[in-house]
N, C-alpha and C positions, 0 to 999 in steps of 0.2 A: 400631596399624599398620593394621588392616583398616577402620578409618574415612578416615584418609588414602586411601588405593586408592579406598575408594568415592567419596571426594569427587571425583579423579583423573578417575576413571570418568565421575560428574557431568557432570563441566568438558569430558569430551571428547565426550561424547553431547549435551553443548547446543552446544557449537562445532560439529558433526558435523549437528545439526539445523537450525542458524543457514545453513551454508553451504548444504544441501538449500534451503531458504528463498530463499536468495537466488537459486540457480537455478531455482526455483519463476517470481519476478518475472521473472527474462529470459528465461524460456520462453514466459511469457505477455506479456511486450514486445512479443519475435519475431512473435507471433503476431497480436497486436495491428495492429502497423507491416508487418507482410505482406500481410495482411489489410485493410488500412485499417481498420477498426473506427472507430466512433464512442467504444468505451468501451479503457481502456489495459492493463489488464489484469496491469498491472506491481507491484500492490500484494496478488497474492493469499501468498504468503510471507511478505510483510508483517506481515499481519494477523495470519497464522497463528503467525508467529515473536512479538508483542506476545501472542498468545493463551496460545500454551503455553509460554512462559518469562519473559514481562514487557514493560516499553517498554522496555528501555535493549536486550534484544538485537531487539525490532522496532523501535526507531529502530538501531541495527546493521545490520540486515537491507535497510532501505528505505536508507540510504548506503550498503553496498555492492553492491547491487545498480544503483542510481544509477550510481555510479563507474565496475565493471564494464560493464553496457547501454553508458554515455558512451564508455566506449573501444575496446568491441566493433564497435555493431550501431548506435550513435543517440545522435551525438552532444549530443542535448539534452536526455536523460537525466542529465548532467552538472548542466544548471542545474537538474533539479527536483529532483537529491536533495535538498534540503532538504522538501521534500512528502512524501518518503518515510518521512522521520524523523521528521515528527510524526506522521503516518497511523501509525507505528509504537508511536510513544508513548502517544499517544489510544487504540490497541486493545488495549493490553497495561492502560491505566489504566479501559479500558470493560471489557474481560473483570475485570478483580477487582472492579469494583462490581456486577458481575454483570446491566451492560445490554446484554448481548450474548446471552442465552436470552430464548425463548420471546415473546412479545409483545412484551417490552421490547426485541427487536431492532430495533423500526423506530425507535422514539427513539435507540437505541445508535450504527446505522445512521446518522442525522443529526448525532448529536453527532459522530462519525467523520469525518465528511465538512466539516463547515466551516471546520476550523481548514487544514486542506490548499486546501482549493477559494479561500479567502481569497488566501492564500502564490502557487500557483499562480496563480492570477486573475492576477495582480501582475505574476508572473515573463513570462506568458506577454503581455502587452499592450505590459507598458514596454520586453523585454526583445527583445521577436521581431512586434512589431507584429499581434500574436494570432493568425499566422503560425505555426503547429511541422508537427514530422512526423504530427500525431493527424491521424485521420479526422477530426475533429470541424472544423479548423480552416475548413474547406469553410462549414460552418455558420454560425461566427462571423462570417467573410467576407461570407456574403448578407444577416445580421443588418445588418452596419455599413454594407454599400450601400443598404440600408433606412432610413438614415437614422439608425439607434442608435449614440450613442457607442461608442467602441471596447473601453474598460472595461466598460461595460455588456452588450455585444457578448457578449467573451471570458466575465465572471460568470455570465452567463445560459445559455451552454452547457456551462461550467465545473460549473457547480450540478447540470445534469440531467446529464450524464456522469458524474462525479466520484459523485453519487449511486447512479447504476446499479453502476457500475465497485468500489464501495465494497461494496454490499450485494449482489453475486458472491463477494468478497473472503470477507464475514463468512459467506455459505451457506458456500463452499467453507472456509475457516477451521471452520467447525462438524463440517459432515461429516466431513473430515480428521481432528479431534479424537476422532468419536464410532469412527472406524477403527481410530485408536491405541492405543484402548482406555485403561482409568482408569488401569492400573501406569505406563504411560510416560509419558503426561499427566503424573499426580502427579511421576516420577523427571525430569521437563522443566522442573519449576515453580521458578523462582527463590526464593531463601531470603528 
C-alpha cells in the first residue's frame, strides 16, 4: 500500500511541477512580448521540465504552455507550440546523455537549438511572412530589404535568437536544478 501512495505522491509532484513549468514559459513570454526582446523567453520551463522529468513532460510543458500563451496573451504562440515540443524533447534527451553540464553545455546548447529553429524558421516565413510578435521580426525585415531571401532572412535570425534564448533556457534550467537540491531532482526523474 505505501508504494502506491508514494507513486500517487510521484504523479502528483511531477504534474505539480509540469504546471509551475508551464507558467515558468508564459511568465517569461509576457515578458518577452512586453518588452519586445529580441530573445522569447518562453522555453525556460521547458527546458527545465525536459531536465528534471524527461521529454515526454518537456514536450508537455512546451504544448501547454503554447496553447495556454496562444489563448491568453499571443496568439502566435499557438502556431509555435510545435517548437516547444521538441525544445522539450531535445532537453530532456540532452540532459540524460548528459550534454547539458559543464563544457559539454555549448555543444548540448546547439544540439537544442536546431531541431526548433528548423520547425520554426518554416513556421514563421511560410506562415506569417517572417512577420510575428518577437522583437526580432524588426531584424528579419531589414535582412529581407537588403536583399536576402526571406527564408534565409527569418533562419538567420531565428539561429542567433533561438540560440541565445536556448542557452538562458539551459543556465536558468541548471541553476534551478542545483536550487532544488539532489532529493527532489532524483523524486522528479521519470522512471
Amino acid at each position: 500500500m505505501r508504494g502506491h501512495r508514494s507513486g500517487g505522491s510521484q504523479a502528483v509532484l511531477r504534474l505539480t511541477a509540469a504546471a509551475f513549468c508551464i507558467v515558468l514559459n508564459m511568465a517569461g513570454a509576457y515578458l518577452a512580448l512586453l518588452f519586445r526582446l529580441p530573445v522569447y523567453l518562453d522555453s525556460l520551463g521547458t527546458v527545465l521540465a525536459g531536465a528534471l522529468m524527461g521529454p515526454w513532460y518537456g514536450l508537455a510543458a512546451g504544448l501547454g504552455s503554447g496553447i495556454l500563451t496562444g489563448i491568453t496573451s499571443d496568439i502566435y504562440a499557438l502556431y509555435f507550440a510545435p517548437v516547444g515540443m521538441i525544445t522539450g524533447v531535445m532537453s530532456g534527451l540532452l540532459h540524460r546523455a548528459g550534454l547539458m553540464k559543464g563544457w559539454k553545455m555549448a555543444a548540448g546548447v546547439v544540439l537544442l537549438t536546431l531541431p526548433g529553429t528548423l520547425v520554426s524558421s518554416c513556421i514563421s516565413a511560410f506562415l506569417f511572412g517572417g512577420v510575428t510578435s518577437s522583437g526580432s521580426s524588426l531584424l528579419v525585415q531589414i535582412l529581407h530589404h537588403m536583399g536576402w531571401n526571406l527564408t534565409a532572412s527569418v533562419f538567420a535570425v531565428q539561429i542567433l535568437t533561438d540560440l541565445a534564448d536556448r542557452l538562458i533556457s539551459a543556465v536558468f534550467a541548471a541553476a534551478g536544478m542545483s536550487c532544488l537540491g539532489s532529493e527532489l531532482c532524483r523524486r522528479l526523474k521519470e522512471d
